[in-house]
C-alpha positions in Angstrom: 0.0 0.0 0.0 2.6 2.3 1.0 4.8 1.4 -2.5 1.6 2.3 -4.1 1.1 5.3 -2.6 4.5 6.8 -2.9 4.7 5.7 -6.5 1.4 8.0 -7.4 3.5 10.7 -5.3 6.3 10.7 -7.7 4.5 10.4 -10.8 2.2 13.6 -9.5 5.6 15.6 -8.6 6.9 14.4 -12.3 3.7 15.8 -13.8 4.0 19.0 -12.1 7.3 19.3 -13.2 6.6 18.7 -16.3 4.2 21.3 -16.9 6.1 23.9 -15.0 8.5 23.7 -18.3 6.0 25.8 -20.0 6.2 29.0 -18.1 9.8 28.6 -16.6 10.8 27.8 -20.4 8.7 30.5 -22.0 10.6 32.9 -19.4 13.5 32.2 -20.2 13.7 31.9 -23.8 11.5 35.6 -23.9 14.9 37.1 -21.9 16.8 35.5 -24.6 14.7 36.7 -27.6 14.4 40.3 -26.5 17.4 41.8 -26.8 17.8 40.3 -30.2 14.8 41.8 -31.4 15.6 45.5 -30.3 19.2 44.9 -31.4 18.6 44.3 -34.6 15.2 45.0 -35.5 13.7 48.2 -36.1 11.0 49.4 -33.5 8.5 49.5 -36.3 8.8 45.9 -36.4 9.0 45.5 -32.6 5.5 47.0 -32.4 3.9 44.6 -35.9 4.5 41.9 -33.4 3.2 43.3 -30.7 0.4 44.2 -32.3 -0.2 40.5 -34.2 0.1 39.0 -31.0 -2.9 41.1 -29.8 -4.4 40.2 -32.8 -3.6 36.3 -32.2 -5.1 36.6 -28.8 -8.0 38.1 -29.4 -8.6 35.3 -32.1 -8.0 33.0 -29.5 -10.5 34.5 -26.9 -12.9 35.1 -29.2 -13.1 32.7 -31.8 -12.6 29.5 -29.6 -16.4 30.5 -28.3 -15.5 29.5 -25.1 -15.5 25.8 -26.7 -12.1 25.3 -25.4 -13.5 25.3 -21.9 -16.3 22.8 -22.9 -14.1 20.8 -24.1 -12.2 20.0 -21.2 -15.5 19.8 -19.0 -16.9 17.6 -20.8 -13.8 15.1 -21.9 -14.1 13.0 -19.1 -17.6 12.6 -19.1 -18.2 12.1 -23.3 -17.4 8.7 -24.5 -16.5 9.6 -28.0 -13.7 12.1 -27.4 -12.9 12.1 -31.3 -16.5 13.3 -31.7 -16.2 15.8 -29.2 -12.9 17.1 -30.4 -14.6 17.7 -33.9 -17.7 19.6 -32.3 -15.4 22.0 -30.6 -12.9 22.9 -33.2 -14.8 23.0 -36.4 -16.8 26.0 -35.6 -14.3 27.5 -34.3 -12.1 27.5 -37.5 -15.1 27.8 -39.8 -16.1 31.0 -38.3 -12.7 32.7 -38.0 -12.3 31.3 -42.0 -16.2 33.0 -43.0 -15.0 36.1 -40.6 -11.9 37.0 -42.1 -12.7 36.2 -45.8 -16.0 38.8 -45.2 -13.7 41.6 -43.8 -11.4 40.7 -46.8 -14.6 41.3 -49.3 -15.5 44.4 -47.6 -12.5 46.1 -47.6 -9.4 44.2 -48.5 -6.7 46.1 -46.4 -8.7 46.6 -43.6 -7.5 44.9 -41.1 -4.0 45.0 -42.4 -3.9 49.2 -42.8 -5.2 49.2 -39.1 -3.7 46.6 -37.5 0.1 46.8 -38.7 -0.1 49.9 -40.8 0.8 47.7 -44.0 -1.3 47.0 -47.1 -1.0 43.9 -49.5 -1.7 40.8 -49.7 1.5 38.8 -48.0 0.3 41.0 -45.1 -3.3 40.1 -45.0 -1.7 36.2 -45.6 0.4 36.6 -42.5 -2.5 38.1 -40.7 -4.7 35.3 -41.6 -2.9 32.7 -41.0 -1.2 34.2 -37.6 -4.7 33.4 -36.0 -5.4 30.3 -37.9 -2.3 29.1 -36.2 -2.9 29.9 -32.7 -6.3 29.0 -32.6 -5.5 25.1 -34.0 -2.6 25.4 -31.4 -4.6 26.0 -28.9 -7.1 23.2 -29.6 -4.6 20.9 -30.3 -2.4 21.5 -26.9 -6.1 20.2 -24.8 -5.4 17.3 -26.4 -2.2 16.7 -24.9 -3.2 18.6 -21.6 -6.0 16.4 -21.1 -4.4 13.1 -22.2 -2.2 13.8 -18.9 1.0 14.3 -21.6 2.5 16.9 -19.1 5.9 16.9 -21.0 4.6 17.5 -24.8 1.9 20.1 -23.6 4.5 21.8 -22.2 6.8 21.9 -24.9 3.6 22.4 -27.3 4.3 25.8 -25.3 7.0 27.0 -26.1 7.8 25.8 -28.9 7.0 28.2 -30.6 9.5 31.1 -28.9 12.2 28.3 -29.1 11.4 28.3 -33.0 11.3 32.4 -33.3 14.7 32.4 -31.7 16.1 30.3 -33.9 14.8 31.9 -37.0 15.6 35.1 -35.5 19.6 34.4 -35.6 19.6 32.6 -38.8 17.6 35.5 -40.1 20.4 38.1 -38.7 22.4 35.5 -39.8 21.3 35.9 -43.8 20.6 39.5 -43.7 16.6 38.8 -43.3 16.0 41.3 -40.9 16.5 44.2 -43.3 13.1 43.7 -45.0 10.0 46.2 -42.9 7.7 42.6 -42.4 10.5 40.4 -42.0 10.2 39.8 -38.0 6.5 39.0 -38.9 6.8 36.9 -41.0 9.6 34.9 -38.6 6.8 35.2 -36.2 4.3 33.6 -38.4 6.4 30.9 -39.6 7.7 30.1 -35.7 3.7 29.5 -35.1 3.2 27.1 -38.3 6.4 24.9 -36.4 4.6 25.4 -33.2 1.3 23.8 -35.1 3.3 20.9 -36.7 4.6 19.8 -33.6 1.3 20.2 -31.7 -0.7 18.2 -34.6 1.9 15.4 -34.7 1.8 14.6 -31.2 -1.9 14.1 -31.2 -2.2 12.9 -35.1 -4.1 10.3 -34.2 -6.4 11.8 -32.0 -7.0 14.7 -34.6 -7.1 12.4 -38.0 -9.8 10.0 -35.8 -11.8 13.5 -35.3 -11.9 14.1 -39.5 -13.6 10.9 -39.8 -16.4 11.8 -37.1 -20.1 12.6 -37.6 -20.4 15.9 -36.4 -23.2 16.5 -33.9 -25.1 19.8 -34.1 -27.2 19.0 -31.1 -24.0 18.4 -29.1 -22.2 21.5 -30.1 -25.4 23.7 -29.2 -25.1 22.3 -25.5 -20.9 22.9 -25.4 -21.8 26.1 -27.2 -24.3 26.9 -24.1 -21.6 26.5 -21.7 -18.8 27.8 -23.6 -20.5 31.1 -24.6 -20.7 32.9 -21.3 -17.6 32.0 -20.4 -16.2 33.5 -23.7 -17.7 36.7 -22.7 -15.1 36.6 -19.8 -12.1 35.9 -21.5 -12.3 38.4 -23.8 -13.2 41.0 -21.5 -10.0 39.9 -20.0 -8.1 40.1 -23.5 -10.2 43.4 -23.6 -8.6 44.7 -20.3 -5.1 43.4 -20.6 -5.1 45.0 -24.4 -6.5 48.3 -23.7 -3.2 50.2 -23.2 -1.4 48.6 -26.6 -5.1 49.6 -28.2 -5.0 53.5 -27.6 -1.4 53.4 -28.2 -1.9 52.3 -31.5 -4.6 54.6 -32.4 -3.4 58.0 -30.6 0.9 57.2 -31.3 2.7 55.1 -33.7 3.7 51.7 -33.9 7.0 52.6 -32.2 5.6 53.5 -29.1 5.1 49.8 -29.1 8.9 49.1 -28.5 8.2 49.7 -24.9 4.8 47.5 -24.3 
């Protein structure tokens, strides 16, 4: 009984380990990263990633229709888990997809002109697929995080800062930092490695979800607990944003350099 007991003690301090790698790791890399980018990026392009990052957490909040939260309610008490994977992420994506392809229709540099001060269409493509990326992240890392893979949804984490550093030195390396949306699109491509990593640890899982049925009756009673619960999370993102907001609107995207 006792063996027993302290076994499940060290496999509960290993966990918690494991998933303090996240944070600590996420720390430590941002130290790292930081003076690079002010070294040798301009703060024009300090402030673009500042503001994409808004941009790619606001996705998050608000797009995920608090169907993240759902999800892990409800895993442990839904049978088909595939299933329930499907019902959560689909809308998700669909309506960020209809969302951003409407604002493109309406006005094509919209979001572009306002958010990063930049016009074309590599722009709007990096914008795009900035918050396609983090919101599949996100789904993806529940997976792990609620398959108890402590170690994998922790480096799910920070994967992607490990993979911006990198491609920031190689990019100083090759003389890729003198183009004006260079550091953005490092950004971008550190999320897509972030993604591949995150999909490939739970390919099964997510491949099983393709073939799944998917249950409108089901997502209408996640949707009914996830909604109001999205309401809070993006008046957090709301709250938390507000200063890097009016500095964009009333100052200039170098003002950023110090947010």
């Amino acid at each position: 009984m006792f063996i027993k007991v302290n076994i499940k003690f060290s496999m509960n301090i290993k966990t918690l380990v494991n998933y303090t790698i996240g944070p600590l790791g996420s720390g430590v890399i941002g130290v790292i990263t930081l003076p690079l980018i002010t070294w040798f990026y301009t703060a024009d392009d300090i402030g673009r990633i500042t503001m994409i990052q808004v941009y790619s957490n606001f996705i998050i909040s608000f797009f995920s229709l608090g169907l993240d939260q759902a999800y892990i309610r409800s895993y442990y008490i839904t049978e088909n888990k595939t299933r329930l994977f499907k019902n959560v992420i689909f809308p998700s994506i669909f309506i960020y997809i209809a969302f951003f392809i409407l604002i493109i229709v309406a006005n094509y540099n919209y979001i572009a002109k306002n958010l990063l001060g930049l016009e074309g269409f590599f722009v709007n493509f990096l914008i795009f697929f900035a918050g396609f990326f983090s919101l599949c992240i996100r789904f993806f890392s529940l997976i792990m995080r609620m398959e108890e893979k402590s170690l994998n949804f922790s480096i799910s984490q920070i994967m992607t800062k490990i993979s911006l550093l990198i491609l920031i030195i190689v990019g100083v390396i090759f003389g890729f930092n003198n183009y004006n949306i260079s550091l953005l699109a490092l950004y971008v491509f550190s999320l897509f490695i972030g993604l591949i990593y995150s999909f490939y640890m739970s390919r099964k899982y997510i491949l099983y979800s393709f073939s799944e049925e998917f249950s409108f009756i089901e997502f209408k009673s996640l949707l009914k607990y996830g909604a109001p619960l999205a309401i809070g999370v993006v008046s957090f993102w709301a709250l938390s944003s507000i200063d890097r907001i009016i500095i964009k609107k009333f100052l200039t995207l170098e003002d950023y350099q110090w947010q």
